[in-house]
C-alpha angles and dihedrals in degrees: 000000000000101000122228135215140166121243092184124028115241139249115243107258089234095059083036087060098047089055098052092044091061082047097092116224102222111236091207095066086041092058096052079068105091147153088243093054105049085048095053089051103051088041094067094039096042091045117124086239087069099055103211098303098250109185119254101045151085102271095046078056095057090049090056092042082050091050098050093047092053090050089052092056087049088056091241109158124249122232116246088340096313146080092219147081104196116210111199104232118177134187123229140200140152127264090224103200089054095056114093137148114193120182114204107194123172090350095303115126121224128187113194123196125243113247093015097051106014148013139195119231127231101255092043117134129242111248148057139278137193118191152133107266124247126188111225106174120224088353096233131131108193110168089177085068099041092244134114130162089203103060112116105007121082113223098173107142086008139113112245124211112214136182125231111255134359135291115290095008091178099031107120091176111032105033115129084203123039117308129248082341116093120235128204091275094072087059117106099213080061091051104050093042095050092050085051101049079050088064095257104154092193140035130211111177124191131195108255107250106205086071108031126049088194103078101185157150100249096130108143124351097239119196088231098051100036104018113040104135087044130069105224113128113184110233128204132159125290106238122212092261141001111232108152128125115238104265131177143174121245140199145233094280095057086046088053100060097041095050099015096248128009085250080074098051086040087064091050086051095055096041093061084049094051094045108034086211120118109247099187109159136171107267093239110241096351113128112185122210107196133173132167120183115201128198122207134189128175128230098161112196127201150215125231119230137178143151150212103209118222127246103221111087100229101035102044074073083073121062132196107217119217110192146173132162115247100196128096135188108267136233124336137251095226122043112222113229100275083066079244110145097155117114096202088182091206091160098028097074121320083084090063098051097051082057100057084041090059093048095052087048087051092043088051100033083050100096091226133062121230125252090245129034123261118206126203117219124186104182131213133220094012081144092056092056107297081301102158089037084051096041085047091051088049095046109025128193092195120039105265093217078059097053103088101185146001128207127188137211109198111161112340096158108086145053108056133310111284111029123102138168123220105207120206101019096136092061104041100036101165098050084049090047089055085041091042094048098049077040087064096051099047138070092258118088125206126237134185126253117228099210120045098241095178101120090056108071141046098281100063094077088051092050082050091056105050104272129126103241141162142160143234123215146154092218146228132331149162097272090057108124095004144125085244100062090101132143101266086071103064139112112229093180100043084060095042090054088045095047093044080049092057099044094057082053096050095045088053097050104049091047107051114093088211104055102122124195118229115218114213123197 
């Protein structure tokens, strides 16, 4: 449990209240929020021409590029000169013919074959390595748990041979880590990058035995060796500098000449688990030959980010942030009868966007700042795992113990007129109370969501980080995901209350002086 607790003291809701009240909302900026407008805006982004603005790609790129150009014609503020934080996103796939793992033993040469025999796993390095083999166990040292495969051999220059997981994976009594739940030393990323802060210059992982009877090369699904009629890279984030060391998984064959049979390996294997003690040992007369070859290409993706800057001299330091992601997932696999492929994603999330887009044009269009800043955020690559509002938390514009509050719009276009969902209420009481309250005295009425749904939108890296935030939504339903999300079955009034309904929080918000931030750690 992530334990709270307050830095400041707050206000009581009822006194917060009175001060926002006397806060008025300016109907001018109200008024900019229309029907027109929010349709204008999912139409462009839901289009076909669009296809189904899966980030990275062009034609993410040319809703960004749409976004930014709308916020310039509000008047919004761009960030250091720009609309957008760019997230340097790259594509990867093997060069096939320059992936090869040889095992010389006893003097007897072996060839294996990729995909068959061996893999390379996703965070391999790019490179190749010649050494002598040495079996580490599970490859963890935890000195928290007073283990580590490495104490006592020196596997500096050497290829090292490591087991999937971690000892006594299913153990709930006995384990010396944490049970049946998996800790950070089962994950491969963790393995590759201790072996090779213990000077390995190679990896070779193996699917633990005791617990699989499949002992196979299934390391990472690369588009050249398991997609080659179909155009779907796999994207992740470049990262400063590449300094693993090539690693791949193996199969039984290559077990079986190292120990003689996998029911060898698979008594390593127990003894460690028995014992709780490392038994990493030189592979007597075993040499390894391995090369990867990794190819990278970049498609970088942004967020789009403006602002409208306050007008009192201390709190336009502080900045309420109204966000929404603009990306979608593309275009189907399987066309549906109609030969229709296209995800146009017009609920999710293109709805929310215009929102946020609305609620820049009425911030601008108000007459009168507001005493705080208020910051407008479209995120990239939500679809891909929160990966731009992450991206944002880890690299703010704007300093996040300034930020005093985050809204979200994530799909405010569907299911009737009136209904909508506040997400996260329970964990940020005093920002719902405020949303609760301007729900109350509006035509929207509020329902409850059966499921929490808090971890699975934008405003769950800024509650990591400290920030009261919480989300708005209409909620799911069956055309979530699907070819038939398009823009025809929207509700233009439902986003255009939603929006109107943000704005008056917002408002409210960035203009009470007593409007205190609580830090959660």
């Amino acid at each position: 449990m992530r334990k709270l607790f307050l830095i400041i003291i707050l206000l009581s809701f009822t006194i917060f209240n009175h001060c926002v009240q006397s806060q008025e909302i300016p109907v001018k900026g109200l008024n900019q929020i229309t029907e027109p407008l929010v349709k204008e805006f999912i139409d462009f982004l839901a289009s076909d021409e669009m296809r189904g603005r899966s980030a990275p790609s062009k034609e993410v790129d040319k809703s960004a590029n749409y976004i930014a150009s709308k916020f310039k014609d509000f008047g919004v503020k761009h960030v250091g000169g720009s609309y957008f934080q760019e997230i340097p996103f790259y594509s990867a796939d093997l060069n096939v013919e320059e992936c090869s793992v040889t095992m010389t033993k006893s003097g007897i040469k072996h060839e294996f074959a990729i995909k068959e025999n061996f893999t390379p796993l996703f965070n391999t390095g790019n490179n190749k390595a010649v050494g002598e083999l040495v079996f580490a166990g599970y490859g963890i040292t935890a000195p928290e748990y007073n283990y580590d495969d490495y104490a006592g051999i020196d596997v500096k220059g050497k290829i090292v041979l490591v087991l999937k997981q971690e000892p006594r994976q299913n153990d709930t009594l006995s384990s010396v880590f944490d049970g049946t739940r998996a800790t950070k030393y089962s994950d491969l990323a963790y393995k590759i990058q201790n072996a090779a802060e213990h000077g390995a210059t190679g990896l070779l992982l193996v699917t633990d035995p005791l617990h699989n009877v499949a002992i196979t090369a299934q390391g990472h699904l690369w588009n050249s060796l398991y997609m080659k009629e179909k155009s779907n890279p796999s994207y992740n984030l470049c990262t400063e500098t590449d300094k693993n060391i090539p690693a791949v998984q193996v199969n039984r064959d290559v077990i079986n000449i190292i120990f003689g049979s996998v029911d060898s390996l698979r008594t390593l294997q127990r003894n460690i688990d028995e014992s709780l003690r490392p038994n990493s040992f030189l592979v007597p007369k075993i040499s390894i030959d391995l090369a990867v070859s990794v190819e990278k290409h970049e498609f970088p993706s942004s967020n789009v980010i403006g602002w409208i800057e306050g007008s009192d001299s201390q709190l336009k330091k502080e900045f309420v942030v109204i966000g929404a992601h603009y990306d979608h997932v593309g275009i189907s696999s399987k066309p549906n009868h109609s030969n229709d492929s296209i995800m146009n994603g017009a609920d999710d999330n293109a709805s929310g966007t215009a929102a946020v887009m609305a609620v820049a044009k009425a911030f601008a269009a108000s007459g009168k700042k507001p005493a705080r800043s208020v910051v407008f955020m479209l995120f990239t690559a939500e679809e891909r795992g929160l990966i731009g509002s992450d991206y944002y938390t880890k690299n703010p514009l704007f300093p996040l113990e300034k930020t005093v509050a985050m809204i979200n719009l994530d799909m405010v276009g569907r299911n009737g007129n009136d209904t909508v969902f506040v997400i996260g209420q329970q964990y940020n009481p005093e920002l719902a109370a405020l949303v609760n309250e301007e729900i109350s005295q509006s035509d929207l009425k509020k329902d409850e969501m059966p499921i929490d749904l808090y971890r699975s939108s934008d405003y769950y890296p800024f509650y990591k980080n400290g920030i009261s935030a919480i989300g708005l939504t209409s909620g799911l339903h069956k055309d979530y995901h699907g070819v038939t999300d398009n823009p025809d079955k929207i509700n233009h009034t439902k986003v255009r209350k939603i929006s109107q309904l943000v704005y008056k929080v917002v408002w409210q918000v960035a203009n009470s002086k007593n409007y205190y931030i609580i830090i959660r750690q």
